[in-house]
Every structure is written in C-alpha cells, then in structure tokens.
DSSP file (Angstrom, degrees, kcal/mol; ACC not computed):
  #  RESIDUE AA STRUCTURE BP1 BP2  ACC     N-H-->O    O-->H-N    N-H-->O    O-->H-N    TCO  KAPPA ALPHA  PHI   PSI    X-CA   Y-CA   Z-CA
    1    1 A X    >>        0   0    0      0, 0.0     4,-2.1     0, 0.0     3,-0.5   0.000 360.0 360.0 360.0 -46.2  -50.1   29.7  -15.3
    2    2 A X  T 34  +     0   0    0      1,-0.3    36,-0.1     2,-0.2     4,-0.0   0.455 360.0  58.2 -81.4  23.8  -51.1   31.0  -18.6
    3    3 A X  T 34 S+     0   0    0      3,-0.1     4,-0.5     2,-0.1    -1,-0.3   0.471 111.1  46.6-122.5 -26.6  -52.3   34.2  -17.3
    4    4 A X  T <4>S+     0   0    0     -3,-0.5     5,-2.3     2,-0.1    -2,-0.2   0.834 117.7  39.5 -71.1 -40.2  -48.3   34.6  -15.7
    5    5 A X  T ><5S+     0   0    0     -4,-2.1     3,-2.9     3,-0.2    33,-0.7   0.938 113.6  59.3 -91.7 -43.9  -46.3   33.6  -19.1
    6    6 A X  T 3 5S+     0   0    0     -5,-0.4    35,-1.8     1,-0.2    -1,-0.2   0.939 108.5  50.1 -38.8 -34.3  -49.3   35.9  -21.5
    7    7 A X  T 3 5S-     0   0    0     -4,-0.5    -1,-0.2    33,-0.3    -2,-0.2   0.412 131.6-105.2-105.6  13.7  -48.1   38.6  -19.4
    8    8 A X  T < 5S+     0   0    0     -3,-2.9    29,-0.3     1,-0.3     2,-0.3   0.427  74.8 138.2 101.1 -11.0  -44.7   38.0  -20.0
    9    9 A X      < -     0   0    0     -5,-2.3    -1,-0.3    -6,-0.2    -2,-0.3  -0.775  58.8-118.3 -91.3 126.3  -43.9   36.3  -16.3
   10   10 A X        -     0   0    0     -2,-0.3     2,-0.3    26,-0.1    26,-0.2  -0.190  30.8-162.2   9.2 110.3  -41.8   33.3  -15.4
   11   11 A X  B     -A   35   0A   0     24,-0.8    24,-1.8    -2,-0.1     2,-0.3  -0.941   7.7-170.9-127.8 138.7  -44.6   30.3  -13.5
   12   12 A X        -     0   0    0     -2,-0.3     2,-0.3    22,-0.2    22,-0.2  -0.802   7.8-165.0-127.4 144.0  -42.5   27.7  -11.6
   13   13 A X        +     0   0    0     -2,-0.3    20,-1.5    20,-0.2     2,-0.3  -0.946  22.7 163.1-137.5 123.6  -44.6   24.6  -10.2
   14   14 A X        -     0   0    0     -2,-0.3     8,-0.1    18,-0.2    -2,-0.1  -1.000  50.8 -90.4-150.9 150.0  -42.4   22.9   -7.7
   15   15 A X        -     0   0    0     -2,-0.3    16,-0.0     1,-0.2    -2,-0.0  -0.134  41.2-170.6 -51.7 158.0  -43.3   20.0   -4.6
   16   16 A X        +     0   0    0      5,-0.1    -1,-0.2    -3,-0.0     5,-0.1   0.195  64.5  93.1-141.5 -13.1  -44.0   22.6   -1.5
   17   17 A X  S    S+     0   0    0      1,-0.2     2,-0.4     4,-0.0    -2,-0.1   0.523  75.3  72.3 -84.7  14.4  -44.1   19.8    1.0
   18   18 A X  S    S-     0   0    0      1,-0.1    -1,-0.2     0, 0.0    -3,-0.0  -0.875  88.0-112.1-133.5 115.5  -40.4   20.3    1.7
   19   19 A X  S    S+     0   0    0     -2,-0.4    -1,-0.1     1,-0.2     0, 0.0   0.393 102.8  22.9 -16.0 162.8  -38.4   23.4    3.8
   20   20 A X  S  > S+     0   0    0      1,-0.1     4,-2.0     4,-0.0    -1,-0.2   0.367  76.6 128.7  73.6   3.9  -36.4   25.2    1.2
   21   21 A X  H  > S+     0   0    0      2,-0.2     4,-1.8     1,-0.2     5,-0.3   0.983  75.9  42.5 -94.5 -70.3  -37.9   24.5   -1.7
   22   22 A X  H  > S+     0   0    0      2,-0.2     4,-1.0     3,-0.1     5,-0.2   0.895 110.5  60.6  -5.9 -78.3  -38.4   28.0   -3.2
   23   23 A X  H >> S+     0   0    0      2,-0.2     4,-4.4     3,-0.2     3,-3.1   1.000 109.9  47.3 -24.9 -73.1  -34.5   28.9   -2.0
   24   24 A X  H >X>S+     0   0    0     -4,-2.0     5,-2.2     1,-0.3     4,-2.0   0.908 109.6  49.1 -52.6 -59.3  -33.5   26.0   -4.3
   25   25 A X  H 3<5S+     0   0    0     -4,-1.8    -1,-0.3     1,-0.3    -2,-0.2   0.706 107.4  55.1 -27.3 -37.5  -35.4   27.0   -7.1
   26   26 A X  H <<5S+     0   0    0     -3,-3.1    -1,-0.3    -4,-1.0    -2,-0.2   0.583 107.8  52.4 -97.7 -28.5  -34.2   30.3   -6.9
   27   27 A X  H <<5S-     0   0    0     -4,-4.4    -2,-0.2    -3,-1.3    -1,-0.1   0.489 115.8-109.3 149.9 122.1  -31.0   28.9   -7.1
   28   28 A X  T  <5 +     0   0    0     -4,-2.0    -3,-0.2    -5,-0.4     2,-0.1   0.288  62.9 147.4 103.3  15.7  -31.4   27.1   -9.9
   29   29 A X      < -     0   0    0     -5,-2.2     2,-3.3     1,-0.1    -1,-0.2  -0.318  52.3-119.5 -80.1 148.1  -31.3   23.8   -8.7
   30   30 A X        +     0   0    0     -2,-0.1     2,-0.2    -3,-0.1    -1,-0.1  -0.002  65.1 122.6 -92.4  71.7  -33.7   21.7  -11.1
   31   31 A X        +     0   0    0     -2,-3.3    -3,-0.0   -10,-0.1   -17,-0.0  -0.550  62.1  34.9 -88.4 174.0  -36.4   20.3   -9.3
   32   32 A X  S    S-     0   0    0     -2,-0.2     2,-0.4     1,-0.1   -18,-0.2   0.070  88.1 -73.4  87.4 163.6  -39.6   21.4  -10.7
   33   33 A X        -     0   0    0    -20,-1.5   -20,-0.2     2,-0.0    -1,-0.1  -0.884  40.2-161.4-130.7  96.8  -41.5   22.4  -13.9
   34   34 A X        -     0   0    0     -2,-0.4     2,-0.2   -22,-0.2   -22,-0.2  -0.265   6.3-170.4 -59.9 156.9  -40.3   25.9  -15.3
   35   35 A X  B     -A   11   0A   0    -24,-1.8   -24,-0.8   -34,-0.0     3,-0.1  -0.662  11.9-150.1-147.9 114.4  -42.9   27.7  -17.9
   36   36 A X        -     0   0    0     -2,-0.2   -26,-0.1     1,-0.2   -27,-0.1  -0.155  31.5 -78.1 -97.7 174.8  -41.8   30.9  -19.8
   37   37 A X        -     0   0    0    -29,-0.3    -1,-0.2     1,-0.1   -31,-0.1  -0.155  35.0-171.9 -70.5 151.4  -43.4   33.6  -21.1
   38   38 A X        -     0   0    0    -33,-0.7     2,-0.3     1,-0.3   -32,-0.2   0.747  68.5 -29.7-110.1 -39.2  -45.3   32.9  -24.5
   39   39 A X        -     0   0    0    -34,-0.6     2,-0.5    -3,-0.1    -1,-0.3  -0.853  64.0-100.2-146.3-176.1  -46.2   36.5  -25.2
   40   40 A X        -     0   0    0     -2,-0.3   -33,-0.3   -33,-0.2     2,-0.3  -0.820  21.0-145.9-117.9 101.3  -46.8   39.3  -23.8
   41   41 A X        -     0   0    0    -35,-1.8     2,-0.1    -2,-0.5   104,-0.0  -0.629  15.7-132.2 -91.2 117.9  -50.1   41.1  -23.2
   42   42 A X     >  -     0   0    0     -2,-0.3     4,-2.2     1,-0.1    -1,-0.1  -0.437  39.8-115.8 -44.4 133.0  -50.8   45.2  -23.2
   43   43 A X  H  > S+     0   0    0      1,-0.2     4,-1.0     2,-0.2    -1,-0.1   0.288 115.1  58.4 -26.1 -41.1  -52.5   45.6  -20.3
   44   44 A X  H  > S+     0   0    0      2,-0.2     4,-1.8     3,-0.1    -1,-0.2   0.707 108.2  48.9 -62.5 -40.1  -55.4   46.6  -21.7
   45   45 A X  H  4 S+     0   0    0      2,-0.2     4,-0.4     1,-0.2     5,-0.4   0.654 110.4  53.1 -78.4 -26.8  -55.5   43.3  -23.5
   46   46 A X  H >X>S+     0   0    0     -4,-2.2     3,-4.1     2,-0.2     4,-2.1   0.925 107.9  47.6 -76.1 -78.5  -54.7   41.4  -20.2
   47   47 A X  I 3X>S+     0   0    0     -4,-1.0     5,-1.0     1,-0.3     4,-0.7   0.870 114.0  48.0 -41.9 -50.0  -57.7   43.1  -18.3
   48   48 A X  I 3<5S+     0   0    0     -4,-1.8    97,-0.3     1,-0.2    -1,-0.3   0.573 119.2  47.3 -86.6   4.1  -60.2   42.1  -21.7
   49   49 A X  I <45S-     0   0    0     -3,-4.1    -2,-0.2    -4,-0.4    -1,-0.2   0.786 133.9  -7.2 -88.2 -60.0  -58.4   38.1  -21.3
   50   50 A X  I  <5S+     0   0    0     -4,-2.1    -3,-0.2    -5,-0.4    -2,-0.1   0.791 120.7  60.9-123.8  -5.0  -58.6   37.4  -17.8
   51   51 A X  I  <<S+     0   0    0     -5,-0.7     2,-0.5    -4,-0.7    -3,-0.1   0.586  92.4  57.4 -83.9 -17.7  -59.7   39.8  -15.6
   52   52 A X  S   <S-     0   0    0     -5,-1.0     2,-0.1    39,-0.0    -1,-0.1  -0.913  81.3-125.9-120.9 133.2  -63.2   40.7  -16.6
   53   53 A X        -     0   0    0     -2,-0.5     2,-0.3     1,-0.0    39,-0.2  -0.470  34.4-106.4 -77.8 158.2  -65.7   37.9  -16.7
   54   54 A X        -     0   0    0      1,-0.1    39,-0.3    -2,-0.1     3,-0.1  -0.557  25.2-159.5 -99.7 158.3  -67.5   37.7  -20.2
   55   55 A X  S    S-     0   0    0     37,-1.0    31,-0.7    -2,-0.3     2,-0.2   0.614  70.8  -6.6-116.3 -36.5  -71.2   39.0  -20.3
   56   56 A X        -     0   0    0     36,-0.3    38,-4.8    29,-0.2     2,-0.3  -0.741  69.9-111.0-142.2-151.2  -72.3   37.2  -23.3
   57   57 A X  E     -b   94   0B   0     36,-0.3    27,-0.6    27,-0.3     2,-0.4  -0.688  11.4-163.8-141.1 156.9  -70.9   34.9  -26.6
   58   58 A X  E     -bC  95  83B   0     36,-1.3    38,-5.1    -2,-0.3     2,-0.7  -0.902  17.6-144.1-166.9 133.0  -70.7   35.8  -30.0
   59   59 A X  E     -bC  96  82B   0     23,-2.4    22,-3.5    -2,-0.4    23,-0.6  -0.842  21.1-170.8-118.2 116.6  -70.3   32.6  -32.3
   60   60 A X  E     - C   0  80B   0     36,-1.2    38,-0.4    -2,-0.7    20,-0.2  -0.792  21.4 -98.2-118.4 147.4  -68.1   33.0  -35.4
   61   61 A X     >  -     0   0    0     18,-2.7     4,-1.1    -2,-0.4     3,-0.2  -0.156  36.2-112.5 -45.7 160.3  -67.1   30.9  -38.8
   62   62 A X  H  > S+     0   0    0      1,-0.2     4,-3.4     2,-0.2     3,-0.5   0.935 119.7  59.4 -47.4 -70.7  -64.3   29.0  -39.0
   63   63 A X  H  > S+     0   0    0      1,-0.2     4,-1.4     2,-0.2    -1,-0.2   0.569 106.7  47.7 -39.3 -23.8  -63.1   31.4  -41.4
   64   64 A X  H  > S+     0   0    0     15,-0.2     4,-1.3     2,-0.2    -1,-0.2   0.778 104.1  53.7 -79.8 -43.8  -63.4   34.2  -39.0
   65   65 A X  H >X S+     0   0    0     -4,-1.1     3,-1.9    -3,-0.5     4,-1.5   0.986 104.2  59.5 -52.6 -69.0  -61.8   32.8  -36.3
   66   66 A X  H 3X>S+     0   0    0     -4,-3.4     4,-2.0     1,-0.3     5,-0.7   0.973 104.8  54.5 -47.2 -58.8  -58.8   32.2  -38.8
   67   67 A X  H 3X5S+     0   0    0     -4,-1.4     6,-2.5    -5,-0.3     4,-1.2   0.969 107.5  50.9 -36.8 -42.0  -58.8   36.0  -39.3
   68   68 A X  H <X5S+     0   0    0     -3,-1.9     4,-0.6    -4,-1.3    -2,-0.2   0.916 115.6  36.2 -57.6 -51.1  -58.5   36.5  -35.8
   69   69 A X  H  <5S+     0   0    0     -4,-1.5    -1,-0.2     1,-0.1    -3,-0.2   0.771 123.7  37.6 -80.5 -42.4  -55.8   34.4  -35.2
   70   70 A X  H  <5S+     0   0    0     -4,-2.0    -2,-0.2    -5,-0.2    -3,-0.2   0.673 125.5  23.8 -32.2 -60.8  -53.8   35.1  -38.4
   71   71 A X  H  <<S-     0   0    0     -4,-1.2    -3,-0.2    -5,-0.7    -2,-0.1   0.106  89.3-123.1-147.7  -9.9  -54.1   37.7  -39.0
   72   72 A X     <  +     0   0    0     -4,-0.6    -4,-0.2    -5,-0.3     2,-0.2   0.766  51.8 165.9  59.5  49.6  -54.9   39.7  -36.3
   73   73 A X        -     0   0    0     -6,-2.5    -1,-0.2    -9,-0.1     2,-0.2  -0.518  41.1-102.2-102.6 166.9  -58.2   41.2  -38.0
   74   74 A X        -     0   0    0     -2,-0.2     2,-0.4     1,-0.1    66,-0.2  -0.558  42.6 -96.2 -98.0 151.8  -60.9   43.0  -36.2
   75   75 A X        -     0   0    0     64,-2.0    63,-2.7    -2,-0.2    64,-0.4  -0.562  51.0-169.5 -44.1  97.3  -64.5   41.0  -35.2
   76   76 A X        -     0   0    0     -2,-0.4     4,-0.2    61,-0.3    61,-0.1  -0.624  29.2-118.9-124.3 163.4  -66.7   42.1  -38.3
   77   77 A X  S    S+     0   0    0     59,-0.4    44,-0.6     1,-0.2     3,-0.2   0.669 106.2  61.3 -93.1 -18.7  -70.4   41.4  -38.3
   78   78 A X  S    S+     0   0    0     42,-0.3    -1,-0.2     1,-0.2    44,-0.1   0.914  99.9  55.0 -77.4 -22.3  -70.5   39.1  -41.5
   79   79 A X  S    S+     0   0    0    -19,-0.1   -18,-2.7    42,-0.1     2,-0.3   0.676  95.4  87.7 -81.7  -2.4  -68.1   36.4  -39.9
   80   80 A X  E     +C   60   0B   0    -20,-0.2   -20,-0.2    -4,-0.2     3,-0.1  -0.647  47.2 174.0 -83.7 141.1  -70.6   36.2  -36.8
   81   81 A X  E     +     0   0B   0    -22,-3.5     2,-0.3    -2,-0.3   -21,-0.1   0.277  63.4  25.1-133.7  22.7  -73.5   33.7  -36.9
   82   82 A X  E     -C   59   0B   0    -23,-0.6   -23,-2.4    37,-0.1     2,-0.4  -0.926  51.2-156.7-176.8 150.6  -74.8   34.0  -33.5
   83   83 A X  E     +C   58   0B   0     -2,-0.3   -25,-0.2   -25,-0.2     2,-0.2  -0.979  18.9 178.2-131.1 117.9  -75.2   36.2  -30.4
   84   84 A X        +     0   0    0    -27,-0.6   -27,-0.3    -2,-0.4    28,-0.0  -0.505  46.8  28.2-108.7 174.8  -75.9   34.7  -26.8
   85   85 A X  S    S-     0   0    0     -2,-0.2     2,-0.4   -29,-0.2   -29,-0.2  -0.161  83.6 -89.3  69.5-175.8  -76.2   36.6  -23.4
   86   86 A X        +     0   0    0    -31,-0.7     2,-0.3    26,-0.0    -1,-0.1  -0.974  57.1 154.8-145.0 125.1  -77.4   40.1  -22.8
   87   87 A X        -     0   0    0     -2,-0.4    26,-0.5     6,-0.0    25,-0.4  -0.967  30.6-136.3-154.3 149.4  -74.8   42.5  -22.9
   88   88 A X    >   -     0   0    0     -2,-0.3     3,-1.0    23,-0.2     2,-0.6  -0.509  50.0 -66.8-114.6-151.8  -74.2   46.6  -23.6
   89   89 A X  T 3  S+     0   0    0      1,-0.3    20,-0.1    20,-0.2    22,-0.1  -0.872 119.6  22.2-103.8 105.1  -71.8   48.2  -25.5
   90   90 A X  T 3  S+     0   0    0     -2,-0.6     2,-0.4    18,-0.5    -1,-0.3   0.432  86.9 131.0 114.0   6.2  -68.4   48.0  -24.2
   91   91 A X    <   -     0   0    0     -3,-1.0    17,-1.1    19,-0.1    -1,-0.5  -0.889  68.5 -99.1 -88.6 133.2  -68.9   44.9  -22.1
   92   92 A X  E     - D   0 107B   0     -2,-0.4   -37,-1.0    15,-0.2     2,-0.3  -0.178  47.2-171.0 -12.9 128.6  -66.4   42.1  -22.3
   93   93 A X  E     - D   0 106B   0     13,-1.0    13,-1.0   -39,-0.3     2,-0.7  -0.982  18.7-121.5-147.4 120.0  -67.8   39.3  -24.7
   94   94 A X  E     -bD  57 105B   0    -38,-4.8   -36,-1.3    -2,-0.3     2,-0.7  -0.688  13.6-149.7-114.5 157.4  -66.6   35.9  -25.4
   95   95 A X  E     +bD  58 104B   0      9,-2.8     8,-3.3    -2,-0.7     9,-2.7  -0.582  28.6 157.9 -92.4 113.9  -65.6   34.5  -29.0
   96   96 A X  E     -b   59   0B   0    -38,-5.1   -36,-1.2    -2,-0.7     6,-0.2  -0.554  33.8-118.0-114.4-174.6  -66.2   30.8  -29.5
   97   97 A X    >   -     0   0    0      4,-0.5     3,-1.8   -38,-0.1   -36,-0.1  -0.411  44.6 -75.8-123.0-133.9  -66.6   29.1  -32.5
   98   98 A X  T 3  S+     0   0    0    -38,-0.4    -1,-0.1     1,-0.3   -37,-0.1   0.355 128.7  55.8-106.6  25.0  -69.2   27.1  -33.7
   99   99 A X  T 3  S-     0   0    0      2,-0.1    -1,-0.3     0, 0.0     3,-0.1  -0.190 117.0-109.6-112.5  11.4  -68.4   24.3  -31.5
  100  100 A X    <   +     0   0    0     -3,-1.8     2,-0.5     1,-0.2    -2,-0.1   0.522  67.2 151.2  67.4   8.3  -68.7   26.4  -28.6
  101  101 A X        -     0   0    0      1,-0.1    -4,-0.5     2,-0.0    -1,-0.2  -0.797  46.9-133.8 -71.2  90.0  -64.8   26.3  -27.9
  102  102 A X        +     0   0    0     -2,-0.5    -6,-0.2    -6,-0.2     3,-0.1  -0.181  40.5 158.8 -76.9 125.9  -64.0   29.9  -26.2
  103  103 A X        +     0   0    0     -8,-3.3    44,-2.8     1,-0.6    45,-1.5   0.455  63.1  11.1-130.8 -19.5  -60.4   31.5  -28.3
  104  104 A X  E     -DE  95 146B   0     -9,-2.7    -9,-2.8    42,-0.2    -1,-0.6  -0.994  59.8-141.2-162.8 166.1  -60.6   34.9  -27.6
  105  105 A X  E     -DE  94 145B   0     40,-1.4    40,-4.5    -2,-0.3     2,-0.3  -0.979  26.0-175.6-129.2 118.8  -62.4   37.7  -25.4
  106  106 A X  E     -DE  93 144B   0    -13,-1.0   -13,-1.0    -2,-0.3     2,-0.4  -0.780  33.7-114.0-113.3 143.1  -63.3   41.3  -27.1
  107  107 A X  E     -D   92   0B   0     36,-1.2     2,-0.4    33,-0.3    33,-0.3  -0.852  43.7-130.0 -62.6 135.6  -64.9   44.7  -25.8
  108  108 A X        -     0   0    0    -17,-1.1   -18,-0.5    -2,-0.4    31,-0.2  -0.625  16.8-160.4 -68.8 130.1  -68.3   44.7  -27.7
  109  109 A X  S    S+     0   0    0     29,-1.5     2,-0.3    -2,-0.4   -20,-0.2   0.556  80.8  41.7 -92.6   8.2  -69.0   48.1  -29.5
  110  110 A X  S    S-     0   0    0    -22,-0.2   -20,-0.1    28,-0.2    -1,-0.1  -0.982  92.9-110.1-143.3 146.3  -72.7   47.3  -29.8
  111  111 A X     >  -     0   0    0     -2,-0.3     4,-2.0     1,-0.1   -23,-0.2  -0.027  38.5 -97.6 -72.7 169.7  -74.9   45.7  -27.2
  112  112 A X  H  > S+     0   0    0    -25,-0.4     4,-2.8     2,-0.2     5,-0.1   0.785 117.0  51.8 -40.5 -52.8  -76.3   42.3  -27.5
  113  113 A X  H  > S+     0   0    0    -26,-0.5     4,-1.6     1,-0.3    -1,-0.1   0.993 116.2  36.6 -67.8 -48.8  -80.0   43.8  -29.0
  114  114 A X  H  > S+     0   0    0      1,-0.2     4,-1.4     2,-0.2    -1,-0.3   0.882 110.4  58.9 -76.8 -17.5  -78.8   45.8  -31.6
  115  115 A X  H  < S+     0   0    0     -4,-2.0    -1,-0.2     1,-0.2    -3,-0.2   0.793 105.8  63.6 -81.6 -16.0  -75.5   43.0  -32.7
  116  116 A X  H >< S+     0   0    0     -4,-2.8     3,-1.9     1,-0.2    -2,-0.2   0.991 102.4  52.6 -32.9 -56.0  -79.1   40.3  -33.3
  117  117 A X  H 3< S+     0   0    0     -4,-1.6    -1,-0.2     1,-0.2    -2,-0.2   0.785 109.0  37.8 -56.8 -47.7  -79.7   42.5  -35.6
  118  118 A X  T ><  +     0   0    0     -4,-1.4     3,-1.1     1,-0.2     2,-0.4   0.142  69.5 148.5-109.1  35.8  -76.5   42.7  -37.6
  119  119 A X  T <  S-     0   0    0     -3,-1.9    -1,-0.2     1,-0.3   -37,-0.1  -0.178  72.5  -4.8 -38.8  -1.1  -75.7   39.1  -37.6
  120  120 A X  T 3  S+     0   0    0     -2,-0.4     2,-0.9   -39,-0.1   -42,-0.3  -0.388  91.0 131.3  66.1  18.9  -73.9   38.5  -41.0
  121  121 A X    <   -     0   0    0     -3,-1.1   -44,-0.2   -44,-0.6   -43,-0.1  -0.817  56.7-107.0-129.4 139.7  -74.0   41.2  -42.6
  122  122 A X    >>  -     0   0    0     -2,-0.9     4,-1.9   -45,-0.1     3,-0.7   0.243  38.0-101.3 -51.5 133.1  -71.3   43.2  -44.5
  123  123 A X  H 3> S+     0   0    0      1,-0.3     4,-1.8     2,-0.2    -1,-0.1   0.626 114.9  48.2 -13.1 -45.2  -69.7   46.5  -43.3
  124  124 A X  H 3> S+     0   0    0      2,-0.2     4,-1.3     1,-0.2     3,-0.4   0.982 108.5  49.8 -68.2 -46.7  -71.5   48.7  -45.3
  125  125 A X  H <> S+     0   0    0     -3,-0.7     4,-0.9     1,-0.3    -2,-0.2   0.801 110.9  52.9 -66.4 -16.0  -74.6   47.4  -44.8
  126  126 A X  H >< S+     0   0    0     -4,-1.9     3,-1.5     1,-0.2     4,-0.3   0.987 101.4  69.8 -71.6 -40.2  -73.7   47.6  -40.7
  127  127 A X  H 3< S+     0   0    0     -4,-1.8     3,-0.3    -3,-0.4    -1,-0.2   0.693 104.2  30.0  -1.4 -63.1  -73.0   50.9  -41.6
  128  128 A X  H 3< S+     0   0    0     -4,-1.3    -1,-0.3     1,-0.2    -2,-0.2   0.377 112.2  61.4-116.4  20.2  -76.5   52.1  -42.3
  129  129 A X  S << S+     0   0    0     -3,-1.5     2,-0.3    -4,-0.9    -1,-0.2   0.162  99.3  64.2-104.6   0.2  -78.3   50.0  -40.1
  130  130 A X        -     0   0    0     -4,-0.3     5,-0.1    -3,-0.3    -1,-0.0  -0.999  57.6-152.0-142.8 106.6  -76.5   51.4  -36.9
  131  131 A X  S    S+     0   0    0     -2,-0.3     2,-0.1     2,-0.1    -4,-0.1   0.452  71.9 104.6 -71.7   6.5  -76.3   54.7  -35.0
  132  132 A X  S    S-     0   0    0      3,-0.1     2,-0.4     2,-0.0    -2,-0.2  -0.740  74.0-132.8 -75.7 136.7  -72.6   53.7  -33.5
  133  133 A X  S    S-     0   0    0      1,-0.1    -2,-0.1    -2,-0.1     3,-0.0  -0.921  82.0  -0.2 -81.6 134.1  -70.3   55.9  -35.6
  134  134 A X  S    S+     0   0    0     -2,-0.4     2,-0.5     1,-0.1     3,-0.3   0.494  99.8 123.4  81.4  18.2  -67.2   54.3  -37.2
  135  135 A X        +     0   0    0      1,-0.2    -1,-0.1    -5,-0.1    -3,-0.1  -0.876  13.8 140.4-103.8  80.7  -68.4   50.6  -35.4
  136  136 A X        +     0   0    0     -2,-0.5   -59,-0.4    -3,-0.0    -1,-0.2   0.645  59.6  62.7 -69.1 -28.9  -68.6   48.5  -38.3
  137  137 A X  S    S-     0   0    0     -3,-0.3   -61,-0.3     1,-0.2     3,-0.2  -0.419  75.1-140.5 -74.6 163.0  -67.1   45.6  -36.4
  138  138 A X  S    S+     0   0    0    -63,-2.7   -29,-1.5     1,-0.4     2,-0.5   0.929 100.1  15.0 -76.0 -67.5  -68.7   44.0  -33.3
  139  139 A X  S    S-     0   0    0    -64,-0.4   -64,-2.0   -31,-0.2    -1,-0.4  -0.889  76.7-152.4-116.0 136.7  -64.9   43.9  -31.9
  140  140 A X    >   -     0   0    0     -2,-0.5     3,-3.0   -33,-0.3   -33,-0.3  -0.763  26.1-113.1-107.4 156.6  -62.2   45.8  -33.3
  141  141 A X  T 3  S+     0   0    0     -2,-0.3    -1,-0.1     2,-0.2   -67,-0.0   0.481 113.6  60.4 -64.6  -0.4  -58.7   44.4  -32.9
  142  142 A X  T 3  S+     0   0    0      1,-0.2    -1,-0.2     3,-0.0    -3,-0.0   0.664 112.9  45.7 -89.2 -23.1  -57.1   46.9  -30.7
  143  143 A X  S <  S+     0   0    0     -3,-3.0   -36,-1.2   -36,-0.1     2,-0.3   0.143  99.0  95.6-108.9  13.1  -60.1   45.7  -28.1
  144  144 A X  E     -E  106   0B   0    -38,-0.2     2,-0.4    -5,-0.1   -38,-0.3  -0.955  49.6-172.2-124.4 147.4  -59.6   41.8  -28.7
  145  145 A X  E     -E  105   0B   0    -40,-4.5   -40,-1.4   -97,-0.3    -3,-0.0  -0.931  15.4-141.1-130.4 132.1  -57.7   39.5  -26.8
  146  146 A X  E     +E  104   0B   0     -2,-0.4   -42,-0.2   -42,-0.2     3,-0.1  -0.320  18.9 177.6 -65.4 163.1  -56.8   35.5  -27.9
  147  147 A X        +     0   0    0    -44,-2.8     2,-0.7     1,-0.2    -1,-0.1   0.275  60.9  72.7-117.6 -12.6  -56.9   33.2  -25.0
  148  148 A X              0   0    0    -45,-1.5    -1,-0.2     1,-0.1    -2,-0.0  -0.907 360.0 360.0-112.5 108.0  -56.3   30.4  -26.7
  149  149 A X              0   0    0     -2,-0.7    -1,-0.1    -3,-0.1   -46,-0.0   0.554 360.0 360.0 -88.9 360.0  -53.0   29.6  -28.1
C-alpha cells in the first residue's frame, strides 16, 4: 500500500469474496478501507525506495537521521558511524539508525571499501581523502529516498 499512496495513487482494501465488489467500490458505495496518497515520489526517488533491493547499510546518528528527515539534507560522512555490506558506487544502500530501524534508501557515491574509510569525518577532510570529485556526501539528497514516514 505505501508504495501506491508514495507515488501519489489511491489503495482500496475491500472483502473480494463477494460478485461486485470492485463495481461498488467504484461507485462509491462505502464498504472497505480507502488510503490516499501521502506524497508523491519522482520517479527516480520511487525506483531508489522500492524497486531496487539495498546492497548494503550505512548506520547514522540520531542527529543525522533528523537532517534527513527535516530537513531534507544530503548523507554527509561525519553523521555515519558504520558501514555494512559490500557494495560499489552507485548501488542502492540502506539508512538505518543506530537501532537498526531502516528510514530511508540512497544511491551511494562511494563503494562500501573506500566509505570504511571515511566513517565520521567532516567534508573537507572527505575531500582529500577521496578521488570522487565533488562527493563529499556518501548520499546526496537528490539520490535519497525516506521510506519511512
């Protein structure tokens, strides 16, 4: 259901073991449990929610997570404190927090070996520790998508 109402689609759940039941629904009669759209998802953001299975984990602060969600801030390498899985650059990832409670799904912009590396540590310093140009974040916010409302 929440992969119909993210994307901006109408989910009906209604008894199916009696003719007609669809027809009535359709209209209008109220049997049933209607559930409307909560957002809407870009497309892109739909394919990185539910459509691509996650390859590894990335484990973020509290505080980071609140960026995320808030504020609608890109995956930066100091708010991470852990990297699971094996993964490359540009695979689906998912973001839990530090209770292991999955809220959102990202493209990575750095593989699994080299984001070990740059577990906490501040933009600059990702900066010059990294052959990626202009990937100081692990996930930038145009590539992450919440899942969890």
């Amino acid at each position: 259901m929440r992969i119909a109402t993210d994307s901006g689609g109408v989910g009906i759940i209604a008894g199916g073991m009696q003719a007609g039941t669809l027809a009535r629904v359709m209209a209008g009669e109220d049997i049933g449990t209607i559930f409307l759209p909560t957002r809407r998802l870009s497309s892109r953001k739909r394919w990185i929610a539910f459509a691509s299975g996650p390859r590894g984990r990335a484990v973020v602060t509290d505080g980071a997570r609140a960026a995320l969600e808030t504020r609608g801030a890109s995956l930066l390498f100091a708010g991470i404190v852990g990297v699971e899985g094996e993964f490359e650059r540009g695979d689906v990832v998912a973001i839990v927090d530090e209770n292991g409670r999955e809220f959102a799904r990202g493209m990575a912009n750095h593989g699994a070996e080299a984001a070990r590396r740059l577990i906490g540590k501040h933009s600059k310093a990702v900066a010059a520790l990294t052959s990626e140009p202009n990937f100081d974040a692990f996930v930038t916010r145009d590539n992450l998508a919440l899942t969890r409302g």
